[in-house]
TIRO-2110 file (N, C-alpha, C; in Angstrom, 1 decimal):
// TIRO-2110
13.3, 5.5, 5.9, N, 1, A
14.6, 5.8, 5.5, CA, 1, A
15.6, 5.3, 6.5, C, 1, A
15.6, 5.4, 7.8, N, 2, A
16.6, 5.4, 8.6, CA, 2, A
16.9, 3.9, 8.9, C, 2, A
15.6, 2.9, 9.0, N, 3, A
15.6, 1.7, 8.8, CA, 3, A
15.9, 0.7, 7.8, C, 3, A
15.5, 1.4, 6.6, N, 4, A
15.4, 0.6, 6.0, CA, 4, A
17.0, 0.9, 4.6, C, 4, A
17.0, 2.2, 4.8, N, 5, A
18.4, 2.8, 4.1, CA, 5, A
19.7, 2.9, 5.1, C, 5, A
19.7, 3.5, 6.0, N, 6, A
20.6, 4.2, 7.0, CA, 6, A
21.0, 3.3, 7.8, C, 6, A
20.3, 2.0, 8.5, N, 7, A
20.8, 1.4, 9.3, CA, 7, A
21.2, -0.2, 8.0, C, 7, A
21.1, -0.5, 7.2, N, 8, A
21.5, -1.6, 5.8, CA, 8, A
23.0, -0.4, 5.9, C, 8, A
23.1, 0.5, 5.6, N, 9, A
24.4, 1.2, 5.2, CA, 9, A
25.3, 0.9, 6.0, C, 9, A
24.9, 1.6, 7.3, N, 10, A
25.8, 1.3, 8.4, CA, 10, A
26.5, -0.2, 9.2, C, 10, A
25.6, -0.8, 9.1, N, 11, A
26.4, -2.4, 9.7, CA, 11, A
26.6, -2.6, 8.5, C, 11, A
27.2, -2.5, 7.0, N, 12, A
28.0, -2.8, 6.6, CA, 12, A
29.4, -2.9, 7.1, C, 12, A
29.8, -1.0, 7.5, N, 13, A
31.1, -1.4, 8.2, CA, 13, A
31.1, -1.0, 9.6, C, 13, A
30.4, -0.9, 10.1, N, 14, A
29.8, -1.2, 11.4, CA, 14, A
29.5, -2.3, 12.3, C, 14, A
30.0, -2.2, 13.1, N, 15, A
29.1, -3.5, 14.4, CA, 15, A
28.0, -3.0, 14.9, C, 15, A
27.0, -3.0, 14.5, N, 16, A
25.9, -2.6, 15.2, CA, 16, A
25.1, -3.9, 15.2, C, 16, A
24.1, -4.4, 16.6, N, 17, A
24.0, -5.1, 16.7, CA, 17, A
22.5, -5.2, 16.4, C, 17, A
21.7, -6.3, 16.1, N, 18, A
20.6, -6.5, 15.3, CA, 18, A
19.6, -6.8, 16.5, C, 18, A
19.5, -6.8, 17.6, N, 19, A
19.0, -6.4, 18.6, CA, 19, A
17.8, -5.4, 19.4, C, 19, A
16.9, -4.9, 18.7, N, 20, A
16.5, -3.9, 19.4, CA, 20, A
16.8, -3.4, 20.6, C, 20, A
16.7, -4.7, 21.6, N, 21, A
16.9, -4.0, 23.0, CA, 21, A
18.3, -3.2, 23.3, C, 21, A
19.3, -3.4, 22.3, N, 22, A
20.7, -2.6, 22.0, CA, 22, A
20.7, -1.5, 21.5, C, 22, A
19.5, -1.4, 20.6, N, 23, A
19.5, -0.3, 20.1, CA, 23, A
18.8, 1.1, 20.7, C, 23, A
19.1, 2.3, 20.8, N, 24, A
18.2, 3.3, 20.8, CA, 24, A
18.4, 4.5, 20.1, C, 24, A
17.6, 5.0, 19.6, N, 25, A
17.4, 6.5, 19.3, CA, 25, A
17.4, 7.8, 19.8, C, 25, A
17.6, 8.8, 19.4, N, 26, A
17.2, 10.3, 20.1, CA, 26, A
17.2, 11.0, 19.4, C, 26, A
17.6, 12.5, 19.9, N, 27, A
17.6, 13.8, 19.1, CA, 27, A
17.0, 14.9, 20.6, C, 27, A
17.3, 16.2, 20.0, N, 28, A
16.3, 17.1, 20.9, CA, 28, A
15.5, 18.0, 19.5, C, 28, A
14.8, 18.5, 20.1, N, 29, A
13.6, 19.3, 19.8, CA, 29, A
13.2, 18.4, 18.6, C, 29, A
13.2, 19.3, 17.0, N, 30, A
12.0, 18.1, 16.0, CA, 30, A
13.3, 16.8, 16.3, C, 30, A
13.9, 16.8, 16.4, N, 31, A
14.7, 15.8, 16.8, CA, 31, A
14.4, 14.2, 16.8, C, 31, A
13.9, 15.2, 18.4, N, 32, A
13.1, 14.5, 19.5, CA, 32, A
12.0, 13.9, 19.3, C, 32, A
11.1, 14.3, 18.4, N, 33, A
9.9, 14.2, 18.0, CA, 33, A
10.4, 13.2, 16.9, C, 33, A
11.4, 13.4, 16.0, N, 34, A
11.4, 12.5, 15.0, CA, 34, A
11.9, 10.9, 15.3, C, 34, A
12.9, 10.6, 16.4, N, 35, A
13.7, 9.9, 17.4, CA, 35, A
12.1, 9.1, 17.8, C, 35, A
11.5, 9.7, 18.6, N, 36, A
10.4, 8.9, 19.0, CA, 36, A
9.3, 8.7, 18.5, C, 36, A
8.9, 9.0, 16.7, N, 37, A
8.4, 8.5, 15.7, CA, 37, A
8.9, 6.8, 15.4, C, 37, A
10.0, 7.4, 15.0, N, 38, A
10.9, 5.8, 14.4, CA, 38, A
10.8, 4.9, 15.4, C, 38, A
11.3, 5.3, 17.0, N, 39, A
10.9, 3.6, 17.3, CA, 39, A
9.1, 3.8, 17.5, C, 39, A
8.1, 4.3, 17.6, N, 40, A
6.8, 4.5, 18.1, CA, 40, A
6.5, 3.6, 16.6, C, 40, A
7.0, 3.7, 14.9, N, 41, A
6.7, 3.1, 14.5, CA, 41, A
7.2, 2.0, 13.9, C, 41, A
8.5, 1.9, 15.0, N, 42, A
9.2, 1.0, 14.5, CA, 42, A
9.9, 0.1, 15.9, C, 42, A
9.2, -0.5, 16.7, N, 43, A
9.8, -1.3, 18.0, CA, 43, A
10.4, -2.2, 18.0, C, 43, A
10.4, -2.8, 16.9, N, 44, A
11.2, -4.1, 16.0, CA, 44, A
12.8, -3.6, 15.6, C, 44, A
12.7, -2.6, 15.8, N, 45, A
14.4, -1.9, 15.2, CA, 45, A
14.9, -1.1, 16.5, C, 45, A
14.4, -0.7, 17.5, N, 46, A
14.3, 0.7, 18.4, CA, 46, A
13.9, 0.5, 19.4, C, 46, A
14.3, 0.3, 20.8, N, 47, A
13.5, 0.1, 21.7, CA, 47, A
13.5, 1.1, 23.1, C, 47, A
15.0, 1.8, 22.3, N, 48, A
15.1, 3.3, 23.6, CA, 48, A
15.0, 4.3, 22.8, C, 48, A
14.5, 5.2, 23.8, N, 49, A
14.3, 6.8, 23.2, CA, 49, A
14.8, 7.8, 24.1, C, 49, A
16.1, 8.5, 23.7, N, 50, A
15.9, 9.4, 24.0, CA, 50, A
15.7, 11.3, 23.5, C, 50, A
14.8, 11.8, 24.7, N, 51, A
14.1, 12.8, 23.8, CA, 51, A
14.8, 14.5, 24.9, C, 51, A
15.3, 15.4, 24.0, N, 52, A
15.9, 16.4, 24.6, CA, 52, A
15.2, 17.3, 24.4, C, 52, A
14.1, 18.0, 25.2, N, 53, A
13.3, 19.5, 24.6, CA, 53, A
12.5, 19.2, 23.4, C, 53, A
11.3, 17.6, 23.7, N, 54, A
11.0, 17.3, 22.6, CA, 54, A
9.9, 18.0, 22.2, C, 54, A
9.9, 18.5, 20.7, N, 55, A
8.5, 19.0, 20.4, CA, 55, A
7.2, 18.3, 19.8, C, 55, A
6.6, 18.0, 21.2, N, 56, A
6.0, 17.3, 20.8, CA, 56, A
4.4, 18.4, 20.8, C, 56, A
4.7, 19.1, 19.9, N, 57, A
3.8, 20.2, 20.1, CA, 57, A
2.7, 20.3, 18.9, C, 57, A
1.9, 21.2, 18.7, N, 58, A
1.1, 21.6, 17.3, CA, 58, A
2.1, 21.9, 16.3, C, 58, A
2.9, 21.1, 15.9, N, 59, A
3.5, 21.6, 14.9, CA, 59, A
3.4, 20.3, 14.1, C, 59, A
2.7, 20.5, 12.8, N, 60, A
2.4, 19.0, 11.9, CA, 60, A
1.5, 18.0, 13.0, C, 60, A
0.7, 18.3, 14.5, N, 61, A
0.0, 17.3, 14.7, CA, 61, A
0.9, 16.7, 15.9, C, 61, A
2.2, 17.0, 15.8, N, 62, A
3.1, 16.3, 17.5, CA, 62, A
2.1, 16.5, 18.7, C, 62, A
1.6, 17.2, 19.2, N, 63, A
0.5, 17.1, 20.3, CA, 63, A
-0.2, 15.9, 21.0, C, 63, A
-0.5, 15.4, 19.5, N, 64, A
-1.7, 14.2, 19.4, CA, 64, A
-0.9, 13.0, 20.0, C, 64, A
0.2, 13.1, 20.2, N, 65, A
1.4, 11.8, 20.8, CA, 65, A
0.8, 11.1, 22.1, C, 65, A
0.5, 12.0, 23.2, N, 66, A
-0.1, 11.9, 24.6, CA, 66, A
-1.5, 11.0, 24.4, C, 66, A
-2.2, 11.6, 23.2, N, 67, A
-3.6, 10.9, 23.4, CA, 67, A
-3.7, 9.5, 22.2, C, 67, A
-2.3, 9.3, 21.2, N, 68, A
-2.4, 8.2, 20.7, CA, 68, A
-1.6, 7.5, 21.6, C, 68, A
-0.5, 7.5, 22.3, N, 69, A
-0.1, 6.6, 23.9, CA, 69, A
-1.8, 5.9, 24.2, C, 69, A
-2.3, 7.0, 25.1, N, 70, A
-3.8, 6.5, 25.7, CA, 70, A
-4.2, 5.5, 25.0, C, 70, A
-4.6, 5.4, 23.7, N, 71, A
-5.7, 4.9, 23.5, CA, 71, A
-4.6, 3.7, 22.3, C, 71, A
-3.6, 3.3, 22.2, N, 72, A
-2.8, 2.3, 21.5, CA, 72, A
-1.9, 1.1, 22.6, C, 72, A
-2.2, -0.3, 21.9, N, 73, A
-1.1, -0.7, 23.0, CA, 73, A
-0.1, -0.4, 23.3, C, 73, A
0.5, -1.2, 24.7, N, 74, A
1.7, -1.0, 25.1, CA, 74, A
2.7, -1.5, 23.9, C, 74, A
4.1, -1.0, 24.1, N, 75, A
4.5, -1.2, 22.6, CA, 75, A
5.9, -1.2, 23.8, C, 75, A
7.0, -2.2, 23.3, N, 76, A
8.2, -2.3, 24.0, CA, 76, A
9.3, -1.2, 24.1, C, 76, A
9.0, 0.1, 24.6, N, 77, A
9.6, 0.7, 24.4, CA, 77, A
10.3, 1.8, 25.9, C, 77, A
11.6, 2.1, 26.4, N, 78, A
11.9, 2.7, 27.1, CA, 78, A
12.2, 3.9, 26.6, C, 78, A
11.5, 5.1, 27.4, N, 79, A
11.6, 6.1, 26.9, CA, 79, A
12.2, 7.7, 27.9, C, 79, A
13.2, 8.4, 27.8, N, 80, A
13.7, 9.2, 29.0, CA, 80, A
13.4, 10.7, 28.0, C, 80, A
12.9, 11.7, 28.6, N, 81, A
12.5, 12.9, 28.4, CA, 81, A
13.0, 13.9, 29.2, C, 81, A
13.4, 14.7, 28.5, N, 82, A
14.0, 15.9, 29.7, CA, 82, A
13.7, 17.2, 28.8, C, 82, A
13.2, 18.0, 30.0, N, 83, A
12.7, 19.7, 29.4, CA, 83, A
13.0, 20.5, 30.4, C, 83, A
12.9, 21.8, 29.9, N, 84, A
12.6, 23.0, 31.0, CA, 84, A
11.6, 23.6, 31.3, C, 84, A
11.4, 23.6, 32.5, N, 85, A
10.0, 24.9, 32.3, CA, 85, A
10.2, 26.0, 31.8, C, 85, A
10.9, 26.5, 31.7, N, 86, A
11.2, 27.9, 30.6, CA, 86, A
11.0, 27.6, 29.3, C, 86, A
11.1, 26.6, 28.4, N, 87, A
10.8, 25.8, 27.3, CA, 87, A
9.5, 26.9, 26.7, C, 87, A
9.7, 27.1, 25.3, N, 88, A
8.7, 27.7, 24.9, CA, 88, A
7.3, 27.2, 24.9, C, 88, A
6.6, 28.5, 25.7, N, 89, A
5.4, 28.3, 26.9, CA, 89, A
4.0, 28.6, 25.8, C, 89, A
4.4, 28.6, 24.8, N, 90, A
2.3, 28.7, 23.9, CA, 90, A
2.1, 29.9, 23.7, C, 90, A
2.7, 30.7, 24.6, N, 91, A
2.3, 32.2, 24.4, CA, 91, A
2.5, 32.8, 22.9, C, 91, A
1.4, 33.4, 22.4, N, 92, A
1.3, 33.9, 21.1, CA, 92, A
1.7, 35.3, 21.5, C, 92, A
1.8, 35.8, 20.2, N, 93, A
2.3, 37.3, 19.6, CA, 93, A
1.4, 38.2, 20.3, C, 93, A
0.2, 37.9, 20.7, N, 94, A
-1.5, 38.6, 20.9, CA, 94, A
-1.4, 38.4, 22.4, C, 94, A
-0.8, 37.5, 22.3, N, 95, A
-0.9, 37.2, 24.0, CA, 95, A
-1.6, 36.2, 24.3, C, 95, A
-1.9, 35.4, 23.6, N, 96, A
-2.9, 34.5, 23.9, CA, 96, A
-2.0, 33.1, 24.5, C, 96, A
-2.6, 32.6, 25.1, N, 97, A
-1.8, 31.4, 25.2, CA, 97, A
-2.8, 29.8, 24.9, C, 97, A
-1.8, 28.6, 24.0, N, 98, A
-1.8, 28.2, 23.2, CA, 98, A
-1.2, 26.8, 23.9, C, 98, A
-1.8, 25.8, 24.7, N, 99, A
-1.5, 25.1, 25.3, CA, 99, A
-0.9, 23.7, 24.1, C, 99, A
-1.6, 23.6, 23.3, N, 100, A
-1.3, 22.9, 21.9, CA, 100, A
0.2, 23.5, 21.3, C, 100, A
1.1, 24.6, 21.9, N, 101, A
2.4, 24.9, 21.1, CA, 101, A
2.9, 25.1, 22.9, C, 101, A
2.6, 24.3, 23.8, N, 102, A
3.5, 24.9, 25.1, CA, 102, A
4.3, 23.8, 25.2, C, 102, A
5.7, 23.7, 25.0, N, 103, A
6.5, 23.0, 24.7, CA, 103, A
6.8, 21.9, 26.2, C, 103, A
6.9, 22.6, 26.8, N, 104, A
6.7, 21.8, 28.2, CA, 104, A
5.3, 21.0, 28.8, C, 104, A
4.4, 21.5, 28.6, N, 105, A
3.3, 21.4, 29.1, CA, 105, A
2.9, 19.8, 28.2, C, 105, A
3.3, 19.9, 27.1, N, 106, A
3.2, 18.5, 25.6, CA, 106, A
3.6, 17.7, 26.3, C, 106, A
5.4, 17.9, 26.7, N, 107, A
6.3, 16.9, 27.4, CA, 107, A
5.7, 16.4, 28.8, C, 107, A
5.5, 17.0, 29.4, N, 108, A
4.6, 16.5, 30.7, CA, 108, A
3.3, 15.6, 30.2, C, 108, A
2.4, 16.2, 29.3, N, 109, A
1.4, 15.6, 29.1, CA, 109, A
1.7, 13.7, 28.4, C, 109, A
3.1, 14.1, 27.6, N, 110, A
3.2, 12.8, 27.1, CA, 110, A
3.7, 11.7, 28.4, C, 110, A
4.5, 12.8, 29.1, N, 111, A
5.0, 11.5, 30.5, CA, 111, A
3.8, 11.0, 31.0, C, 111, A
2.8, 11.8, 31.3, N, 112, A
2.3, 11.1, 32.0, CA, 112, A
1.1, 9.7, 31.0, C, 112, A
0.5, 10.3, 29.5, N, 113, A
0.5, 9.2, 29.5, CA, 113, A
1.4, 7.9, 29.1, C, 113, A
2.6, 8.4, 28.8, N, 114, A
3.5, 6.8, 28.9, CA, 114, A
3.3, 6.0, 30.4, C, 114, A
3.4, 7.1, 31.3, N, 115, A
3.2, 6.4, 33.0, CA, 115, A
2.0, 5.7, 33.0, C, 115, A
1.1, 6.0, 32.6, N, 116, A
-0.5, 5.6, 33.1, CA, 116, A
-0.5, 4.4, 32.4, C, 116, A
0.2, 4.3, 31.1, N, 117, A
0.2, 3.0, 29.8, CA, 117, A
1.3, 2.0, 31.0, C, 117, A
1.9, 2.3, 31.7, N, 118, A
3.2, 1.7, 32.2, CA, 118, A
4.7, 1.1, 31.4, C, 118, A
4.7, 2.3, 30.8, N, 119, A
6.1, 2.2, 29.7, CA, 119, A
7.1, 2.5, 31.0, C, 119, A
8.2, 1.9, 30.7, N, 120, A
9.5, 2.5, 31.6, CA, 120, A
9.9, 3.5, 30.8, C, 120, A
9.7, 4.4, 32.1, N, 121, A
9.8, 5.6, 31.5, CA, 121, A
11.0, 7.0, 32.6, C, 121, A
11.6, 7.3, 32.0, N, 122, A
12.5, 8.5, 33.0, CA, 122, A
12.2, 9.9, 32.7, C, 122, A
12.3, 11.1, 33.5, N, 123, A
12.0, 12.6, 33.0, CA, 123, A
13.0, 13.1, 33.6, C, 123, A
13.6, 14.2, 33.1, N, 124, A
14.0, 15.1, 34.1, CA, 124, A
13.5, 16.7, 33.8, C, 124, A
12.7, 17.1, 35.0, N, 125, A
13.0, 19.0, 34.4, CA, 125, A
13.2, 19.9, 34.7, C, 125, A
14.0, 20.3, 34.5, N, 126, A
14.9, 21.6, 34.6, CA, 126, A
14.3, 23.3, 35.0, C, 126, A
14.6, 24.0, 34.5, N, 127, A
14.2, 25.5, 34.8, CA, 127, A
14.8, 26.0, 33.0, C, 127, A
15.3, 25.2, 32.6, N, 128, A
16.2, 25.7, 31.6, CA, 128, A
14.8, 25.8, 30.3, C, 128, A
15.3, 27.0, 29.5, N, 129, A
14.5, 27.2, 28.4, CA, 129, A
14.9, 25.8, 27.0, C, 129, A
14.5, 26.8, 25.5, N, 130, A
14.5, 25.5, 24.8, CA, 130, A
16.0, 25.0, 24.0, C, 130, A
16.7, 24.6, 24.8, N, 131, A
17.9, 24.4, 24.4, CA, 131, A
18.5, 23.0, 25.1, C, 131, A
19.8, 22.8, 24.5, N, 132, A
20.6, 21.2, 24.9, CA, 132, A
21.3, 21.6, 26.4, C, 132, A
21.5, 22.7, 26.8, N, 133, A
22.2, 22.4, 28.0, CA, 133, A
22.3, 21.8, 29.3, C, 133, A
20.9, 21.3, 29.4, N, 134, A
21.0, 20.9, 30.8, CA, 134, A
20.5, 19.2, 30.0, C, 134, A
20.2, 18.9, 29.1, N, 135, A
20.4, 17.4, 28.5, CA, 135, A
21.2, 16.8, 28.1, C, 135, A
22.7, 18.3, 27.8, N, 136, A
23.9, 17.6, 27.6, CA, 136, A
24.7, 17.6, 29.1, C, 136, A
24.2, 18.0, 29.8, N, 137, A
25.3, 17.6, 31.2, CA, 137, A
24.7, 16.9, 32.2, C, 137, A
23.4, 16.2, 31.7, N, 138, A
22.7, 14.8, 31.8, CA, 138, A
23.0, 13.9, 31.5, C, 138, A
23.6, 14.1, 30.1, N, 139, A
23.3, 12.6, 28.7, CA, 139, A
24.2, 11.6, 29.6, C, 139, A
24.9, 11.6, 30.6, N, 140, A
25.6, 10.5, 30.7, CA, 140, A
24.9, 9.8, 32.0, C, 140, A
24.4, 10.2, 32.6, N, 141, A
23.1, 9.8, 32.8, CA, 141, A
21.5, 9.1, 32.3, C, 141, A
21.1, 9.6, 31.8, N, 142, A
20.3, 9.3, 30.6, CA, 142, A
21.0, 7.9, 29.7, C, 142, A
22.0, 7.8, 29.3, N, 143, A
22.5, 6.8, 28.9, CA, 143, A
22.6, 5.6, 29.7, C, 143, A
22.9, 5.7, 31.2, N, 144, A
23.3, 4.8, 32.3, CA, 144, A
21.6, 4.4, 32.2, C, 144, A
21.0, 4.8, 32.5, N, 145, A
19.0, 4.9, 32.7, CA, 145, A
19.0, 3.7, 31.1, C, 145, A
18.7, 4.3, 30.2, N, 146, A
18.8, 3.8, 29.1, CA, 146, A
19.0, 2.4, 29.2, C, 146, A
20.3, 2.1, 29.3, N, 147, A
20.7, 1.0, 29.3, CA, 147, A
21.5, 0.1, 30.2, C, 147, A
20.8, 0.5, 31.6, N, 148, A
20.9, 0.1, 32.7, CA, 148, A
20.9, -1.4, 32.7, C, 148, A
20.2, -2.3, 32.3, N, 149, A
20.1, -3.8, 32.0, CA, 149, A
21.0, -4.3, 31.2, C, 149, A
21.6, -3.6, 30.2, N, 150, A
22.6, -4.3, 29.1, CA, 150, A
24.3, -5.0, 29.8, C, 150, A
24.2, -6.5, 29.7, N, 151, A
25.5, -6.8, 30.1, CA, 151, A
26.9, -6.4, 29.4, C, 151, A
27.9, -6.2, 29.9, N, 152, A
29.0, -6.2, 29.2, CA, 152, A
30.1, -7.2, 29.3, C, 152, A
30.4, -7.7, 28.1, N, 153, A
31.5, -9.1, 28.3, CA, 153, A
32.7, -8.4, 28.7, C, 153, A
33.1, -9.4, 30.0, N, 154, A
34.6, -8.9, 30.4, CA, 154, A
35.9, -10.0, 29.5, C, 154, A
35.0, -10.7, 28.5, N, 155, A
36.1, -11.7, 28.4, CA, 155, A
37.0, -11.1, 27.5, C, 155, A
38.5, -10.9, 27.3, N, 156, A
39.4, -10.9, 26.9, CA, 156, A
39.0, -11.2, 25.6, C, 156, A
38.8, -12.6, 25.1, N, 157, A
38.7, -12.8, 23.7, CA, 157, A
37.5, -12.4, 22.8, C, 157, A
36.4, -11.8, 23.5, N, 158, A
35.4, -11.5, 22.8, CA, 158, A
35.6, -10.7, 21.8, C, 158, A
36.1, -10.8, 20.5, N, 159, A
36.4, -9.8, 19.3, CA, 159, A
35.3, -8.7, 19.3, C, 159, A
34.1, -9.3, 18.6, N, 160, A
32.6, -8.7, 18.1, CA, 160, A
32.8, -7.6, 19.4, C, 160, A
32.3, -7.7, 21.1, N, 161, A
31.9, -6.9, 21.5, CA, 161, A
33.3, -5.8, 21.8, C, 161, A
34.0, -6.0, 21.5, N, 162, A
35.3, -5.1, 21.9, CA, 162, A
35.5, -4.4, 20.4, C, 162, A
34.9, -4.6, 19.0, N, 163, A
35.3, -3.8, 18.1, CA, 163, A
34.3, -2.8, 17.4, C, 163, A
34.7, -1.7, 17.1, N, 164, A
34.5, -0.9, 16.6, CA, 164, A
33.5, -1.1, 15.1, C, 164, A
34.1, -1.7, 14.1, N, 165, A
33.8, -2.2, 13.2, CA, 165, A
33.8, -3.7, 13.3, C, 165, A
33.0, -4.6, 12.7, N, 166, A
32.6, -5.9, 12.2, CA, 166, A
34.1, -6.1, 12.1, C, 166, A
34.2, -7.7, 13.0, N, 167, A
35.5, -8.3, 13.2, CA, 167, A
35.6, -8.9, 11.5, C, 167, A
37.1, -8.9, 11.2, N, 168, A
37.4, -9.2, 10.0, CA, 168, A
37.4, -10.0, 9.7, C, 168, A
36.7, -10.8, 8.7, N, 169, A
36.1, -12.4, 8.3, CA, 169, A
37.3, -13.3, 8.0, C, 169, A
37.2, -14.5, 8.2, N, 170, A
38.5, -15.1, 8.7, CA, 170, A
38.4, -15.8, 7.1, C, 170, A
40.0, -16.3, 6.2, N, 171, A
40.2, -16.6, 4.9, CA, 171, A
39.7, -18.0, 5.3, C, 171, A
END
């Protein structure tokens, strides 16, 4: 949907550029999980991810992310992760604890195997539980990381990269 509906919609009156390496994704929590679906199946459209408190947990199978990394090529993708350790920890109602729903414990497991695959890869983690706060007084960071490589035109007449929307087609 988001490829093939959402982003046809948008560069209609949009400048968005047809680039992957321009482009990236995110979200936090299923967000996050959904954000690094799209580009994981889609690196032709998507080539950054960023993921805030992602759950990448037993819920519908997110878990399984760390061991299909392992065992799938490398796939062009930059990807920055940030969590808390306070992040909901697996512990059940019973007491049991449930390393397959430890919200943090997923997010680590997936860094490390993006690291071992050798994806460029960023983390940061916090103390904070499962919430945006300490990813929103990051994100401008995270964006700098992101898209550290991308040039910007200084030139005066460049329309396209200075507008908002698609420069207006000339009569």
């Amino acid at each position: 949907m988001i490829v093939n509906e959402l982003l046809p919609a948008l560069t209609k009156d949009y400048n968005i550029s047809k680039d992957p390496e321009q482009r990236g994704i995110g979200g936090a929590s299923s967000g996050a999980i959904a954000a690094f679906t799209v580009a994981w199946e889609r690196p032709t459209e998507f080539r950054k991810v960023l993921s805030i408190v992602g759950s990448f947990v037993n819920l519908r199978g997110g878990h399984a992310y760390a061991d299909i990394v392992a065992k799938t090529p490398k796939k062009p993708l930059r990807v920055y992760l940030q969590d808390g350790r306070n992040d909901n920890r697996g512990q059940r109602r019973d007491g049991q604890y449930d390393e397959t729903r430890d919200w943090f414990a997923q997010n680590v497991r997936l860094m490390k195997a993006l690291t071992a695959k050798g994806y460029d890869i960023n983390y940061t983690w916090g103390i904070g539980r499962h919430g945006q706060k300490q990813g929103g007084a990051i994100f401008p960071d995270m964006m700098r990381w992101l898209w550290r490589d991308q040039t910007v035109s200084t030139d005066v007449n460049d329309k396209v990269e200075r507008s908002f929307r698609a420069p207006a087609a000339r009569p």
